[in-house]
C-alpha positions in Angstrom: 47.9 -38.5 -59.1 46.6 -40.5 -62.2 48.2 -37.9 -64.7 51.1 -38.0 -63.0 51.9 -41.8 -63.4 50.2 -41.4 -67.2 53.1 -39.0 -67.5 55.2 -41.5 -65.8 54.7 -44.4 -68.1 55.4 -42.6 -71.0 58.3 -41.4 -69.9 59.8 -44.3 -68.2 57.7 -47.1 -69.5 56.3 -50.1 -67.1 59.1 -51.6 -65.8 60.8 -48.2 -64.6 57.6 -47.0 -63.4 57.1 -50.0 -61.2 60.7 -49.7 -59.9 59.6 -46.1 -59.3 56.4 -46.9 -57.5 57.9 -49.4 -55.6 60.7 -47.0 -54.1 58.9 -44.0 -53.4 56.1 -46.5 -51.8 59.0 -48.7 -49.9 58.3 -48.5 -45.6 60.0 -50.7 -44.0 57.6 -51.8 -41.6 55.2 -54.5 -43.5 51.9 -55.5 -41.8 48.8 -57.5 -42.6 46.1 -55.7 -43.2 43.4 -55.5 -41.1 39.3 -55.9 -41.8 39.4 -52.2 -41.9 42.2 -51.8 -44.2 40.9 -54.4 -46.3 37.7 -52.7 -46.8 39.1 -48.7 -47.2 41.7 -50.6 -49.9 38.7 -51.7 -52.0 36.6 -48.4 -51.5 40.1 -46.7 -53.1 40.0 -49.2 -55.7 36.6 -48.1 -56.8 37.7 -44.5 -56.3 40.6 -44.7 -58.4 38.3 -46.9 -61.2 35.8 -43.7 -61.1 38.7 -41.4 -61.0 39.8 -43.1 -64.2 36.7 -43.1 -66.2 36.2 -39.4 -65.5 38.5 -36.5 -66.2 41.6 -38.2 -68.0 41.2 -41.9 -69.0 43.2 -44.2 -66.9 44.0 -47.4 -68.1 43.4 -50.4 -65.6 47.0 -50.4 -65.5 47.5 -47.3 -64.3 45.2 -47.4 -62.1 46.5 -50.8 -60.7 50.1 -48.5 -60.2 48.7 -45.8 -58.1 46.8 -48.2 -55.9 50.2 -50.4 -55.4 51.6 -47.1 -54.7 49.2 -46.0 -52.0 49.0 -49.3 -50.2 52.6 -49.4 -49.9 52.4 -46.2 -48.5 50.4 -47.8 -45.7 52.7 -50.0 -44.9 50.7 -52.5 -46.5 51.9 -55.5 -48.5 50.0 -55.4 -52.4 50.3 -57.7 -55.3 50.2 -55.6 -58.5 49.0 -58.4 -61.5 48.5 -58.7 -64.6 46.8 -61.3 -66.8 45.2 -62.3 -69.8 41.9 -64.0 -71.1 40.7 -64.7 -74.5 37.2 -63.4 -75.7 36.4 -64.8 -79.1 39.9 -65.8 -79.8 41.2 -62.3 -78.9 43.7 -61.7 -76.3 42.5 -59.0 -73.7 44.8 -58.1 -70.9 43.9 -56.5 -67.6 46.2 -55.4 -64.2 44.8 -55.4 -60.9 45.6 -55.9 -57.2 45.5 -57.7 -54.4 45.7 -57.6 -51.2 46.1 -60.7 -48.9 44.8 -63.1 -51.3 41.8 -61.0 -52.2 41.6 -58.8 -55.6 40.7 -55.5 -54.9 39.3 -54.9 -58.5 36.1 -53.0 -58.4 34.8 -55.1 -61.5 36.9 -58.4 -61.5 37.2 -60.3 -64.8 38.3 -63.4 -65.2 41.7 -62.7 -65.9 44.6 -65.4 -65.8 47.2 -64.1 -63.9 51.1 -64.2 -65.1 52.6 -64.2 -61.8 53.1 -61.6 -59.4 55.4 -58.2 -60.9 57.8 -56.6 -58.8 60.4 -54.4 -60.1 63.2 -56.7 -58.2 62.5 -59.0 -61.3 63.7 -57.1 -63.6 66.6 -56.3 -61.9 
């Protein structure tokens, strides 16, 4: 599925693609997630980082979009985030998720957030 939201944000760009992610991932019964939901969202996390190193490159970004995606599909409740830090005077920006407070990033970096992105933001 990570060519296919590649494709996607080139074609529709971020904020469409969110929009996009956000409908076809919409239930409308939200839940908490549990211990065990919690843990099998960071074990696709780190599938989804390995998925993106091999094969076709996947930015952090798009990999940050499929994962929203997926969660939502649970019926779960992500944050998709991005941020920015400065190494040596140079801006470096990252997107991640989390869930219930908790970043499911695989390799966290110490990223300041913006604020949480929905698509309803942009609306």
């Amino acid at each position: 599925m990570l060519p296919l939201v590649s494709l996607g944000l080139s074609l529709l760009g971020y904020r469409r693609m969110l929009a996009l992610v956000e409908r076809v991932g919409h239930r409308r019964q939200r839940h908490p997630a549990t211990t065990q939901e919690l843990e099998a969202a960071r074990r696709l996390a780190g599938l989804l980082a390995i998925a993106g190193r091999r094969g076709l490159p996947a930015t952090c970004l798009r990999q940050a979009l499929l994962l929203h995606l997926l969660l939502r599909r649970r019926g779960l409740a992500p944050q998709l985030l991005l941020g920015l830090r400065r190494t040596d005077g140079q801006p470096a920006m990252h997107a991640w998720v989390e869930l219930e407070g908790t970043s499911l990033d695989p390799s966290p970096l110490e990223h300041t957030p913006f604020r949480p992105t929905r698509a309803s933001d942009h609306d």
